[in-house]
C-alpha positions in Angstrom: -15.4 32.3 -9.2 -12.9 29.3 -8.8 -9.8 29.6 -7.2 -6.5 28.9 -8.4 -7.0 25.0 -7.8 -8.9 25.2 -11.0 -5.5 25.1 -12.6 -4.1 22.1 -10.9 -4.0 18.4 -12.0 -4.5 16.9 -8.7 -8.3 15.7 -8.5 -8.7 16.4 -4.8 -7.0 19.9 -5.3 -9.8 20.5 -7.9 -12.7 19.2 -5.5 -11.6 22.7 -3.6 -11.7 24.6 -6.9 -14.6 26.5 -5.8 -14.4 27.1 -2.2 -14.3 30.5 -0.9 -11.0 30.3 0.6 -8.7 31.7 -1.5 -6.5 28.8 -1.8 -3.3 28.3 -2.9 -1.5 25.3 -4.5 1.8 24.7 -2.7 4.9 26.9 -4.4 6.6 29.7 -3.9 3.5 32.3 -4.6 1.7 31.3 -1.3 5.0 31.7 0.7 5.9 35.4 -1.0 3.0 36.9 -0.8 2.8 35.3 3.1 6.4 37.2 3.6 4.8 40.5 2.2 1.9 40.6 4.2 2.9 39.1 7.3 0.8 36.3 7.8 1.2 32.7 8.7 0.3 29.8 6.3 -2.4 27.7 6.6 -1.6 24.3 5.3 -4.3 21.8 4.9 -3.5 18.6 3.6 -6.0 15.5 2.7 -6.1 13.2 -0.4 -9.4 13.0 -2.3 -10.8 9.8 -1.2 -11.0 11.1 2.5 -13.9 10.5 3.9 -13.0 13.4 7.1 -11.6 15.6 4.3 -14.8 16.1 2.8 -16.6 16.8 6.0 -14.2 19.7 6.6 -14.5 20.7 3.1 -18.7 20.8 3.5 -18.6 22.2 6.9 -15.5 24.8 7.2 -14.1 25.0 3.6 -17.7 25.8 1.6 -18.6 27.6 4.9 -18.5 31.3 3.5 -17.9 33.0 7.2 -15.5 30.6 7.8 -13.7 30.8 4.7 -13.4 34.8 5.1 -11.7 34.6 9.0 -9.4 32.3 6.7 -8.8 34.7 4.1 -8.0 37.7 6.3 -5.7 36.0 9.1 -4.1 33.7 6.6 -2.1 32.5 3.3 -4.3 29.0 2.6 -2.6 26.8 1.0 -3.9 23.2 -0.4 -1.9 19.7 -0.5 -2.8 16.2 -2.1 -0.8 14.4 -0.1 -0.3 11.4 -2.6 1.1 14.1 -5.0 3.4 15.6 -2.4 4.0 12.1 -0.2 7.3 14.8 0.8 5.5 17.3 2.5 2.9 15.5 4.1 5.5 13.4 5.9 7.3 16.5 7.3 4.2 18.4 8.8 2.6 14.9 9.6 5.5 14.3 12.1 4.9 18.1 13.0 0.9 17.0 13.4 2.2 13.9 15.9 5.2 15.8 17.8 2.4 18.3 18.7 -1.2 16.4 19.3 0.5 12.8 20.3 -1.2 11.5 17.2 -2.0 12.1 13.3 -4.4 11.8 11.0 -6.7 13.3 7.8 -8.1 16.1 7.3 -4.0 17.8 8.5 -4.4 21.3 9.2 -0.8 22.9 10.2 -0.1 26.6 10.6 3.4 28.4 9.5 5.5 30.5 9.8 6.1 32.7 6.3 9.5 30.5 6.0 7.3 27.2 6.5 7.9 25.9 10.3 5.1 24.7 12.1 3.8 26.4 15.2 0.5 24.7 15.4 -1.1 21.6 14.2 -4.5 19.1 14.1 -6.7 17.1 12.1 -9.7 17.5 12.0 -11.7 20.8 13.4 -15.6 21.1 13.9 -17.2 24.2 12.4 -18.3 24.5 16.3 -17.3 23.6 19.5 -18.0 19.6 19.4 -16.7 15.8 20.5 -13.6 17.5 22.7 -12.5 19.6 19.9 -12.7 23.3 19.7 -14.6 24.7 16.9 -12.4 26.2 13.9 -13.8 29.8 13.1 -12.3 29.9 17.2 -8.9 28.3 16.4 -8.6 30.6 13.5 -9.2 34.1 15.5 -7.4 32.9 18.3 -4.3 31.8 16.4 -4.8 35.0 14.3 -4.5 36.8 17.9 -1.6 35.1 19.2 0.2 36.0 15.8 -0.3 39.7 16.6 0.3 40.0 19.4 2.5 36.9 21.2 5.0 36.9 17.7 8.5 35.8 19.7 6.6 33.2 21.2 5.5 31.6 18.3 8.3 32.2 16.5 10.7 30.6 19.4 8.2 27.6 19.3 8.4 26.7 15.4 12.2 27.1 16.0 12.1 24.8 18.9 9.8 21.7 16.8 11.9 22.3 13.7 14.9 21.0 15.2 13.1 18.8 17.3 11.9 17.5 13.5 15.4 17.9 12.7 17.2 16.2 15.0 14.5 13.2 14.7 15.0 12.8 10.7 19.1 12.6 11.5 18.9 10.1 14.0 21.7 7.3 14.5 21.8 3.8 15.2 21.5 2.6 18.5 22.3 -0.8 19.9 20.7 -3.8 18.6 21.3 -7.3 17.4 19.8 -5.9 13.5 20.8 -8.9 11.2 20.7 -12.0 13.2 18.5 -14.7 13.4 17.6 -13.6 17.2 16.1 -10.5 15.8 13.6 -12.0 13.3 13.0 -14.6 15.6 12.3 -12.6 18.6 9.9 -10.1 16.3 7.3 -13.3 15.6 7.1 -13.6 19.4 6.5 -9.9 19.6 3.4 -10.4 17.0 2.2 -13.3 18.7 2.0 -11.3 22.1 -0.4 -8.9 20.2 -2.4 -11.4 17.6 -6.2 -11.6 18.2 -6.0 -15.5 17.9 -10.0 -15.2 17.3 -9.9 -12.6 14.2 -6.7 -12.3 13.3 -4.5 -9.3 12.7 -2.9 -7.9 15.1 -3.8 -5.3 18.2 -7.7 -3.8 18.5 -10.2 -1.5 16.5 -9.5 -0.5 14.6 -7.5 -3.1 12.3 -5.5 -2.2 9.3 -4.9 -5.1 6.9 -0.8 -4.9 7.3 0.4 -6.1 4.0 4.0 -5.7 4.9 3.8 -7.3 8.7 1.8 -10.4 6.6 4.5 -11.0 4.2 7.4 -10.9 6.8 5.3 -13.4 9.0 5.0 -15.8 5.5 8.3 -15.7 4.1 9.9 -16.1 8.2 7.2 -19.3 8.3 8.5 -21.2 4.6 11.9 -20.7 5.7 11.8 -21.8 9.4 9.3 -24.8 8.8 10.4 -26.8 11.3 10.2 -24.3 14.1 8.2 -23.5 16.6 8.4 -19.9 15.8 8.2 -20.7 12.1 4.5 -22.9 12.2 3.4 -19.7 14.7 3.7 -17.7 12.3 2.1 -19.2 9.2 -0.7 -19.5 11.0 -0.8 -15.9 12.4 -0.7 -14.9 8.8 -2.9 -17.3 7.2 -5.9 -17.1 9.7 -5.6 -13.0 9.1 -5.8 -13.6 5.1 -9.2 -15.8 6.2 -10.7 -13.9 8.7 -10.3 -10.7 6.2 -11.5 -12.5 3.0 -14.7 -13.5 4.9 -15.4 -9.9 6.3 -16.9 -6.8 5.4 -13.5 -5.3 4.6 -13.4 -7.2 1.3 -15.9 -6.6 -1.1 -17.6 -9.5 -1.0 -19.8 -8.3 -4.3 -17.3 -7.0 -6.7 -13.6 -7.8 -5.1 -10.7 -6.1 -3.6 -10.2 -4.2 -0.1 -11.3 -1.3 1.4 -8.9 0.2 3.8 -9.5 -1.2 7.0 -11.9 -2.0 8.9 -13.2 0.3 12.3 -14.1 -2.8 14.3 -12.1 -5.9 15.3 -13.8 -8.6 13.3 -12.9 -6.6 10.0 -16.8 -6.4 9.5 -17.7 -2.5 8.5 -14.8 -1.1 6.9 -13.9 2.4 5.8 -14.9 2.6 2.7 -12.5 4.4 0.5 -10.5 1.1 -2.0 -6.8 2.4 -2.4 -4.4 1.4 -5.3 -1.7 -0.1 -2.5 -4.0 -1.7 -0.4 -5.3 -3.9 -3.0 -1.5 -4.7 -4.6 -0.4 -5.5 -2.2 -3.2 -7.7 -0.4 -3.0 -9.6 -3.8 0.3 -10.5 -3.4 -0.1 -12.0 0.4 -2.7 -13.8 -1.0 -1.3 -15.0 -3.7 2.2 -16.2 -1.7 -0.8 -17.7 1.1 -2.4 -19.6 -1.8 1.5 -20.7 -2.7 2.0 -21.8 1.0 -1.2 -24.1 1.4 -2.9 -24.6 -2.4 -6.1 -23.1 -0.6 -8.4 -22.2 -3.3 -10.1 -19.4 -1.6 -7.2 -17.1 -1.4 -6.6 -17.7 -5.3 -10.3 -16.5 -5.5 -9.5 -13.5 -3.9 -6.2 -12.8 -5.3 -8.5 -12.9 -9.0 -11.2 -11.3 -7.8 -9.0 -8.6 -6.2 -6.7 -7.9 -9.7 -10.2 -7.9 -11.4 -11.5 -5.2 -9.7 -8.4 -3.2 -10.4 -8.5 -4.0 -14.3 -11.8 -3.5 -14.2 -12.3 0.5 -12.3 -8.9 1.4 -11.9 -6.9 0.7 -15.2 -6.4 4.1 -16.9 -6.5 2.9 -21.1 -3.0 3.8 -21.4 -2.1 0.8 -18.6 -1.4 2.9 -15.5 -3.1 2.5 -12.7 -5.4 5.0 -10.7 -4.7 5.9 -7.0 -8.6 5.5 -5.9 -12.1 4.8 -5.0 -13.6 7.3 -3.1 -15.4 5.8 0.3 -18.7 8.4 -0.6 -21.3 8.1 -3.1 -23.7 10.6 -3.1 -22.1 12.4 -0.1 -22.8 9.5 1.9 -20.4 7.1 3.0 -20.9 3.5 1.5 -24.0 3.9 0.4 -22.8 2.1 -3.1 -21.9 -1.3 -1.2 -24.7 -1.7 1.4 -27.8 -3.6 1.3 -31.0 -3.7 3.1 -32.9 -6.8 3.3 -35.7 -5.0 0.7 -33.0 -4.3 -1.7 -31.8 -8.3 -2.1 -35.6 -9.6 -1.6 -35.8 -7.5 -5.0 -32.6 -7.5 -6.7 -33.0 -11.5 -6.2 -36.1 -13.1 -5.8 -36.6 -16.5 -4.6 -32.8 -16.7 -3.8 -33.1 -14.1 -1.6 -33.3 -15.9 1.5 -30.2 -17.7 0.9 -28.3 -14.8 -0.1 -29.6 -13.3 3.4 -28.5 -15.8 5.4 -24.9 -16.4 3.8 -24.1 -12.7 3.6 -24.9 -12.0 7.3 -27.8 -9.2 6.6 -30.3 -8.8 8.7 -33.3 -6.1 8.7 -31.7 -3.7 11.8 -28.1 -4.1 9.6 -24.6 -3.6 11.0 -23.8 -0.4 9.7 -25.3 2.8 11.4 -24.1 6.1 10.4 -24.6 8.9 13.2 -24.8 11.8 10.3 -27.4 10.1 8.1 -29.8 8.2 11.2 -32.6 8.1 9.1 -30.9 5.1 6.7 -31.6 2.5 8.9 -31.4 -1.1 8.2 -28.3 -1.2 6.1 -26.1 -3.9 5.5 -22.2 -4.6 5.2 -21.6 -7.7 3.2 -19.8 -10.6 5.0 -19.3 -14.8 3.9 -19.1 -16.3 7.6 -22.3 -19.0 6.8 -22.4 -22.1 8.9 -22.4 -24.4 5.7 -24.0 -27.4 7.6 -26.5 -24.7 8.8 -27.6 -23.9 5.2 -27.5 -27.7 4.0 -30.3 -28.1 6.5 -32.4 -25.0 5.8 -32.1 -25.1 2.1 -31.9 -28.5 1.3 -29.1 -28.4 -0.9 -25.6 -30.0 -0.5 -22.5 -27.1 -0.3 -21.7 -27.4 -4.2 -25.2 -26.6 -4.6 -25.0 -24.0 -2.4 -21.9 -22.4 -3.5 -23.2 -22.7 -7.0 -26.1 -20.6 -6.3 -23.5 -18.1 -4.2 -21.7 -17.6 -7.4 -24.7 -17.1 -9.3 -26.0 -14.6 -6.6 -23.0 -12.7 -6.5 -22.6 -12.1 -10.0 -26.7 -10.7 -10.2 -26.0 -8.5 -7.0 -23.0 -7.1 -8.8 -24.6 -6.0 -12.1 -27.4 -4.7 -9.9 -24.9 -2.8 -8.3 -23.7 -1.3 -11.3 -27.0 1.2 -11.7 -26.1 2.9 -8.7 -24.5 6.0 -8.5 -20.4 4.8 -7.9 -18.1 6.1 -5.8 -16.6 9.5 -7.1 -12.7 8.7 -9.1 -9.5 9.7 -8.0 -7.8 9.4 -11.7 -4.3 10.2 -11.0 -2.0 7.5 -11.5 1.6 7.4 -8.8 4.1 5.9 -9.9 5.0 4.5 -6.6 1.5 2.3 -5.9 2.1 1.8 -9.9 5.0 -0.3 -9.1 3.5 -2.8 -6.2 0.3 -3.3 -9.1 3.4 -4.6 -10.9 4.4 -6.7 -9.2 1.3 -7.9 -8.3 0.4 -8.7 -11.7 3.5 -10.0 -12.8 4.1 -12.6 -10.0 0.2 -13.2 -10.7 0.4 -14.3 -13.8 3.3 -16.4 -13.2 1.5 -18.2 -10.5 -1.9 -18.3 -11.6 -0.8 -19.1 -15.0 -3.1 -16.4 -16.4 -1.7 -14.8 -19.4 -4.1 -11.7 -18.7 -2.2 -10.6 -16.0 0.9 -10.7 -17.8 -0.1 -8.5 -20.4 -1.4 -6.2 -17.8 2.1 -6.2 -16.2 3.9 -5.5 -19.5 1.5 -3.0 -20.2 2.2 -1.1 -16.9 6.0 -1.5 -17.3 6.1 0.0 -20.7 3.4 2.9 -19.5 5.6 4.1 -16.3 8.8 4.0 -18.8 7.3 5.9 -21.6 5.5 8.5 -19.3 7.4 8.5 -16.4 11.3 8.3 -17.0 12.7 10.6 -18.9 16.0 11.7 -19.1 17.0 9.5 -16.0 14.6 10.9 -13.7 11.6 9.1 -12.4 8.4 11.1 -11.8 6.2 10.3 -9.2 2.3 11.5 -10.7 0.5 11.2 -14.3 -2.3 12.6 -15.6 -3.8 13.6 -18.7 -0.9 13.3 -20.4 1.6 14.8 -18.1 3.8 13.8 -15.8 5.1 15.6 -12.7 6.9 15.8 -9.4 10.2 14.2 -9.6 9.9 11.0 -8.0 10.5 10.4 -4.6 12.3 7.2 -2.9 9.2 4.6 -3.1 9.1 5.5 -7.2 12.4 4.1 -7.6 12.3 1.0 -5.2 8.9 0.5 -5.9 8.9 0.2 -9.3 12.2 -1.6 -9.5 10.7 -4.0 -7.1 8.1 -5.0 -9.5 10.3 -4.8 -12.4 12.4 -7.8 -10.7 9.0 -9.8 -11.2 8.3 -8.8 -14.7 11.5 -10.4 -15.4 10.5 -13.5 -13.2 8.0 -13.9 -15.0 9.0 -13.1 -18.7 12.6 -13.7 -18.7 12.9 -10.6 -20.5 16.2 -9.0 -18.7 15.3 -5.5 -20.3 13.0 -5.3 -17.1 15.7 -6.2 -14.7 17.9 -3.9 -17.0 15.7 -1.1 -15.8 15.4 -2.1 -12.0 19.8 -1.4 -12.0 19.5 1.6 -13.6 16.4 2.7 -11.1 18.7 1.6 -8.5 21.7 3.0 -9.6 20.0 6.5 -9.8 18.5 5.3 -5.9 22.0 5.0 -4.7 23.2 8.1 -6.7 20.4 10.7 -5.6 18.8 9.3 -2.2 21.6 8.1 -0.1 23.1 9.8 2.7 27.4 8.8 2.3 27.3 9.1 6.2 24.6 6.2 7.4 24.1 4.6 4.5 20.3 4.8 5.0 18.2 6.4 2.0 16.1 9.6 2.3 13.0 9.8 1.0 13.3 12.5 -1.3 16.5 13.2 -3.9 19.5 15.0 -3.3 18.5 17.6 -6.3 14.6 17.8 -4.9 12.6 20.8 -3.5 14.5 21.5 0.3 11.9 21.2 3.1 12.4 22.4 6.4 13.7 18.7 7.2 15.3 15.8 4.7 13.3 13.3 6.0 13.8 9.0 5.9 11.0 6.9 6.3 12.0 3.2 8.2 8.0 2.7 9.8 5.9 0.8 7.1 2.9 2.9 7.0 0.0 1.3 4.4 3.4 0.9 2.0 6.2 -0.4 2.8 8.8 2.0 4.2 11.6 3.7 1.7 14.4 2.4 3.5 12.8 -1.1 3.9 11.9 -1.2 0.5 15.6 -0.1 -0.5 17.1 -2.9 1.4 14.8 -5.4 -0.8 15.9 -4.5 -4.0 19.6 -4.0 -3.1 19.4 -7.8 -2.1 17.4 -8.7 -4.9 19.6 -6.8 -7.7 23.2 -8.0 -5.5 22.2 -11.7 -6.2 21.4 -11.0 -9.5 24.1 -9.1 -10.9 26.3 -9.8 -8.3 27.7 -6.6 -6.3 28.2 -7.7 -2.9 27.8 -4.2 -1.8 24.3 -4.0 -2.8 23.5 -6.1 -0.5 25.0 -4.6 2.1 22.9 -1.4 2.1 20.5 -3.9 4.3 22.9 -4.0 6.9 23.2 0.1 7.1 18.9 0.5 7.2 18.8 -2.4 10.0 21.2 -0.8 11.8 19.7 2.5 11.6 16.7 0.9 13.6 17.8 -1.9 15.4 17.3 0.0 18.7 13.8 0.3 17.6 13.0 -2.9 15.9 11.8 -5.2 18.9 10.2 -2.2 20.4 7.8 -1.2 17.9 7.2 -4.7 15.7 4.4 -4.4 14.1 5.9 -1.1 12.1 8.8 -2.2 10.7 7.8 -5.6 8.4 9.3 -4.6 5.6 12.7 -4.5 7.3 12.4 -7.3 9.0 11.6 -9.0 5.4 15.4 -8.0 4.9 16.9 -9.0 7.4 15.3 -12.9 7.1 16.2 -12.0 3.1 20.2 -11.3 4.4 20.0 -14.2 6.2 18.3 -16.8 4.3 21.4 -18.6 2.0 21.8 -17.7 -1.5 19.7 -19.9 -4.3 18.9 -19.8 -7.8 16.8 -21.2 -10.2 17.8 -21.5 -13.7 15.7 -22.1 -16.7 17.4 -22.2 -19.9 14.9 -22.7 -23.2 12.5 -21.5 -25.2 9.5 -20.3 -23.1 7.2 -22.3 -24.8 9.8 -25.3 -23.9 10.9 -24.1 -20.3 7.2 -23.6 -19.5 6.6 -26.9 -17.3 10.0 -26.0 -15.0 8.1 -22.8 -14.4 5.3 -23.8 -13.3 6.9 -26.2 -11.0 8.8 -23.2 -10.0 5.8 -20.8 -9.8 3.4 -23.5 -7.6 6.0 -22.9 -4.3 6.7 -20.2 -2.8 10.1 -19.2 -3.0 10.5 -15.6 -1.0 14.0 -15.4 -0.8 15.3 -17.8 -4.1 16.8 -16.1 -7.7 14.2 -17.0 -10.7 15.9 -16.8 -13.7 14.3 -17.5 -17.1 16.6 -17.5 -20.5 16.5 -18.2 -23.6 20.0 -17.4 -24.8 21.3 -17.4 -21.2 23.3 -13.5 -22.1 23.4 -11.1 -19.7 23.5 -12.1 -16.0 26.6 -13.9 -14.3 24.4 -16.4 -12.9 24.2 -17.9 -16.6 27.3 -18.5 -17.1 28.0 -21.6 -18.2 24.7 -22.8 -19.1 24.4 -22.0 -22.7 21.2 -23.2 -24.6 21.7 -27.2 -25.2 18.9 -27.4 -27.7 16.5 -29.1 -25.1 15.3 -27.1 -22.0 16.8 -27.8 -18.7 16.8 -26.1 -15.3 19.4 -25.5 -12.9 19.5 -25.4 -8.9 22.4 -23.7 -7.0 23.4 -23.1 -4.0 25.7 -19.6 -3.9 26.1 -20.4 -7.8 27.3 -23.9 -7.5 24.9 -26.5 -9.0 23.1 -29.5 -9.2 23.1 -31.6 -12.3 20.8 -29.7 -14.4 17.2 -31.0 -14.2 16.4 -32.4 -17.4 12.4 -33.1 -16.6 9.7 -31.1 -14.6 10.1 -34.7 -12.2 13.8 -34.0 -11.4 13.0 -30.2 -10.9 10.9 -31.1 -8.4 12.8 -33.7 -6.9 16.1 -31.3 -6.3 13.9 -28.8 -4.5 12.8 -30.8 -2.1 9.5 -31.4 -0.4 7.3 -28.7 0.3 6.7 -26.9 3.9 3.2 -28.1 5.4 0.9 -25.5 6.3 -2.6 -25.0 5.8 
C-alpha cells in the first residue's frame, strides 16, 4: 500500500511511494504526532538523481526488517533536497559539525522540536567499508533515546547553537574589496592547479563553474599581468582538459557532475540542470577570450542537450538526468568494443582509437563485476597518430568523427535512458537563462533566443505571483516560496535577456526581483542576505550561504546583481551591498579560495571602472554594433540596446537620430558616438591575447 509520498509532487519523494517505512513528507504532521508519541525524527534527505540514494533506498528503505525497526523507534520523514534547498542546508551543516564531512544519501535524527542529535550519510544494511550497519544504528539510537534522554537532549541543544552561532557570524579582518584580495586569490588557485589536467586540487574533481568564471573575467581585465595571463590559462586549459574527457558526453553533449578521478575521465553519472548552465556559459566567455572553435562546439552541443531532454513543453527547464539506467550506474553512456564494431562497421576502428576504448575499458563497477569491458567515452587522439594509421588527413578525420558521433548517438537512443527528474526550480531555471540569452547573443543563433524568451515568460507566468517568487513547478503547480538563489538567480539572467533583446521589461523584472531581495532577505544589521525570506517557514537556524557549492552562493550571487542593477539604474547603494557580503567573509576569503568565486567575481566587478555600451536603433539596424559587442568579452561593462532610448538614465541624451549609432562611456561620459561597426571597434580598443 503506498505511503503518503504518493501524494507529493516531488519525483524523488514518489520513488519512496512504496517503501515500507511509513514515511512522512516534511510538515507539521510528522512533528505532532512525533510530540505525541515521543519519538525522535528520522530525516533522510537525497534528491532523485542520487546514485547513493538509491542504494540506501534498495538496501535499507525496500528492506521490510529494516523498514519496521524504523517504523517502531521513529517518525520517518522524507526530503528532496532541491525542493527544500532550506532544510537541507541546515541539517547538512548539522551532517558536517558532527562527521567532519557531508554528503548524499543525509540521514539526521531529531529531537520532536527538530534539533539534531545525530547525523550521517550513507549506512550499510550491515556492518561494511568502516561504517556500522543501519538496522544497528537504528536500535542503538532507539536505546539511547530511552534510556540516556538528558543526554541527548543537552547534545542537540549544544549543536543548535553551535549551528546558531555559525549562521550569525560577523566579519572579521580582511583586506575584502581591494585589488590585493583578488590578486592574492589567483595565487592561492595557482598553488593548488594540476598544471597537467587542469582544475584544481585531486580526485575527485568538480568542474567549478563559479572559481572558472572569476579566474576569466580577473584574466580580461588584468591582461597585462603576470597574475592576469596565470589565470587565463588556469581556466582555459580546465575548459580543454574537461571537454576532451569522459565528464562531457562526448556522444550526445553536456556534463555529468564530476568526475571521481583526476583526469576528468569516468564521471558520476547523474547530468544536472546547473552544471550544464553554467559550464555553457564559461565556455561560451572561453570561446569570447580566444575565438577557439572547440569551446563554441561545446557550448552548442551542451544547450542542445538541454533543449533536447530537459526542456519541459511549457519552456521550463527540468532539474535532471538520473546517473542509473536500469539500476545500473551508466550503463546508457558506455561502450564495449563489440558494441561500436557493430553499431559502426568499418569505421569502427577509428572510432576506437579516437574515443580511447579499449576491450578491458576504464570503467569497472565493484556491484555489477560481471560487466566487464566497458568503456567511458573520451577525445584525447594523437591526430598525427591517426593520419598515419588511417591514411587520412585531420579534416578527413574529423569528418568521419562527426559522422561517427552522430550514428553512435541515434544508436544510443534505443537504449533504455536514464530515469527523469521532471521538476523544474526556478533557481537552476535562471542560470539556463542566462545561459541562453548571452548564447544567443554571442553565437548569433536566434534559437537560443527564443528559448530564453520562452523561459523568461514561463518562470513569470508560473512562478510569480502576487510579488512572490516560487522556487518548484510541476504539473501545473507551483510551490515553495522561493528562496534567495530564485530571486538572484533569475534576475541574473533576466539582466542578459535584456542584453540581448533590448527589451527593458526584462531588466524591469530583475528590479522588482531585487527590490523584493532587499525587502524579504536582508538582515538590517550585516547587510548580508539570508537564504530564506523574512515571512518563510522558521528553521531551527536562519541560515546565509557565502561558500559556492555546484551554484553560486546566495550572498555572492546578491552582490552580482546589486552591481549589475546599481550601474544600470543608477542607485549607488546597490552596489554597495558587495561591500557588506565581502566583508562578511574577508577573514575567510584567502583561506578557503577555491569556495568563494562568486564573491570574488564581485569584488573584481566593484573594482573594475564603470563602462557602458550604448546602442541606439532599430535592432535590425543596430545589429552589426552588436555583434561587435557580443564577439569580446566584456565581464564587467553595461550592454545596453534601445530602440527609443526610454527608460534607463544611461540613455539620456541619446535619442534615436534616424541612423543607428553606438556609444562608449566611461562613468556615463562619452565618446563621440560610433557611427560604423569600424569606429565601434576602434574606441574599444584591441583585444586581450589569450589562447
Amino acid at each position: 500500500m503506498p505511503n503518503r509520498l504518493a501524494n507529493e509532487s516531488s519525483p524523488y519523494l514518489r520513488q519512496h511511494a512504496e517503501n515500507p517505512v511509513d514515511w512522512y513528507p516534511w510538515g507539521s504532521e510528522a512533528f505532532e504526532r512525533a510530540r505525541a508519541e515521543d519519538k525522535p525524527i528520522l530525516l533522510s534527505v537525497g534528491y532523485s538523481s542520487c546514485h547513493w540514494c538509491h542504494v540506501m533506498a534498495h538496501e535499507s528503505f525496500e528492506n521490510p526488517a529494516i523498514a519496521e525497526l524504523m517504523n517502531r523507534y521513529f517518525v520517518n520523514v522524507k526530503v528532496d533536497r532541491e525542493e527544500r534547498p532550506d532544510i537541507d542546508a541546515v541539517y547538512m551543516a548539522a551532517v558536517q559539525a558532527i562527521s567532519g564531512q557531508g554528503g548524499w544519501p543525509m540521514t539526521v535524527f531529531l529531537t520532536p522540536d527538530g534539533q539534531p542529535f545525530y547525523a550521517g550519510t550513507y549506512f550499510p544494511p550491515e556492518d561494511a567499508h568502516g561504517r556500522p550497519g543501519f538496522p544497528r544504528v537504528l536500535q542503538f539510537l532507539a536505546e539511547k533515546w530511552q534510556t540516556d534522554r538528558q543526554r541527548i537532549l543537552e547534545s542537540a541543544a549544544g549543536l543548535t547553537e553551535h549551528l546558531r552561532a555559525a549562521a550569525a557570524r560577523r566579519a572579521g579582518p580582511g583586506d575584502g574589496i581591494a585589488p590585493a584580495t583578488t590578486a592574492r586569490a589567483v595565487e592561492a588557485f595557482a598553488e593548488s592547479f594540476d598544471t597537467t589536467w587542469g582544475g584544481f586540487g585531486s580526485a575527485p574533481k568538480f568542474p567549478s563553474p563559479s572559481n572558472l568564471e572569476f579566474l576569466l573575467a580577473y584574466a580580461v581585465a588584468h591582461p597585462e599581468t603576470e597574475q592576469g595571463q596565470a589565470a587565463g590559462a588556469m581556466a582555459l586549459h580546465t575548459l580543454r582538459a574537461m571537454a576532451t574527457g569522459g565528464m562531457y558526453d562526448q556522444v550526445g553533449g553536456g556534463f555529468a557532475r564530476y568526475s571521481v578521478d583526476d583526469r576528468w575521465v569516468v564521471p558520476h553519472f547523474e547530468k544536472m540542470l546547473y552544471d550544464n548552465a553554467q559550464l555553457a556559459r564559461v565556455y561560451l566567455h572561453g570561446y569570447q577570450l580566444t575565438g577557439d572553435g572547440g569551446f563554441a562546439r561545446v557550448v552548442h552541443e551542451t544547450l542542445e542537450f538541454l533543449l533536447r531532454e530537459m526542456q519541459d513543453p511549457e519552456g521550463g527547464f527540468f532539474a535532471a538526468l538520473d546517473a542509473d539506467s536500469e539500476g545500473i550506474e551508466g550503463k546508457y553512456y558506455l561502450w564495449t568494443v563489440a558494441e561500436l564494431e557493430q553499431v559502426l562497421g568499418e569505421d569502427a576502428p577509428l572510432a576506437i582509437a579516437w574515443y580511447g576504448v579499449t576491450a578491458e575499458g576504464n570503467f569497472f563497477d565493484p556491484h555489477h563485476p560481471e560487466l566487464t569491458g566497458r568503456n567511458v567515452l573520451t577525445a584525447r587522439p594523437d591526430i598525427e597518430d591517426l593520419e598515419r594509421r588511417f591514411g587520412l588527413s585531420q579534416d578527413e578525420i574529423l569528418d568521419r568523427i562527426e559522422t561517427i558521433q552522430e550514428r553512435l548517438f541515434y544508436a544510443r537512443q534505443e537504449r533504455v535512458p536514464p530515469g527523469l527528474d521532471d521538476k523544474v526550480l526556478t533557481n537552476w531555471n535562471g542560470l539556463a537563462l542566462a545561459a541562453l540569452a548571452e548564447a544567443a547573443r554571442v553565437l548569433g543563433e536566434p534559437a537560443y533566443g527564443i528559448a530564453a524568451a520562452r523561459l523568461a515568460e514561463f518562470l513569470q507566468r508560473n512562478a510569480w505571483r502576487d510579488g512572490v517568487l516560487y522556487h518548484t513547478w510541476k504539473d501545473g503547480e507551483a510551490r515553495v516560496p522561493g528562496l534567495l538563489e530564485d530571486y538572484v538567480y533569475v534576475g541574473l539572467g533576466l539582466v542578459e535577456l535584456y542584453k540581448t533583446t533590448g527589451e527593458l521589461r526584462w531588466l524591469d523584472w530583475s528590479r522588482e526581483l531585487w527590490e523584493a531581495a532587499l525587502a524579504r532577505f536582508r538582515d538590517p544589521e550585516t547587510g548580508t542576505f539570508f537564504d530564506t525570506a523574512s515571512d518563510a517557514e522558521q528553521l531551527i537556524v536562519r541560515q546565509r550561504s557565502f561558500f559556492d557549492a555546484a551554484t553560486p552562493s546566495g550572498n555572492g550571487a546578491a552582490a552580482l546583481l546589486g552591481l549589475w542593477l546599481g550601474r544600470y539604474f543608477g542607485p549607488a547603494e546597490w552596489e554597495r551591498v558587495v561591500e557588506d557580503v565581502a566583508a562578511a567573509v574577508a577573514d575567510h576569503l584567502l583561506r578557503a579560495v577555491p569556495g568563494f568565486g562568486t564573491i570574488l567575481h564581485a569584488i573584481e566587478f566593484a573594482l573594475a571602472p564603470h563602462r557602458e555600451i550604448v546602442m541606439v536603433g532599430e535592432p535590425a539596424a543596430r545589429a552589426p554594433f552588436e555583434e561587435v559587442v557580443a564577439a569580446r568579452y566584456l565581464p564587467f561593462t553595461v550592454i545596453a540596446p534601445t530602440s527609443d532610448a526610454l527608460g534607463l538614465p544611461l540613455f539620456e541624451g541619446r535619442e534615436p537620430t534616424g541612423q543607428p549609432l553606438a556609444y562608449v562611456c566611461n562613468n556615463m561620459a562619452c565618446l563621440a558616438p560610433a557611427r560604423t561597426p569600424a569606429e565601434l571597434e576602434a574606441q574599444l580598443g584591441p583585444v586581450p591575447a589569450f589562447d
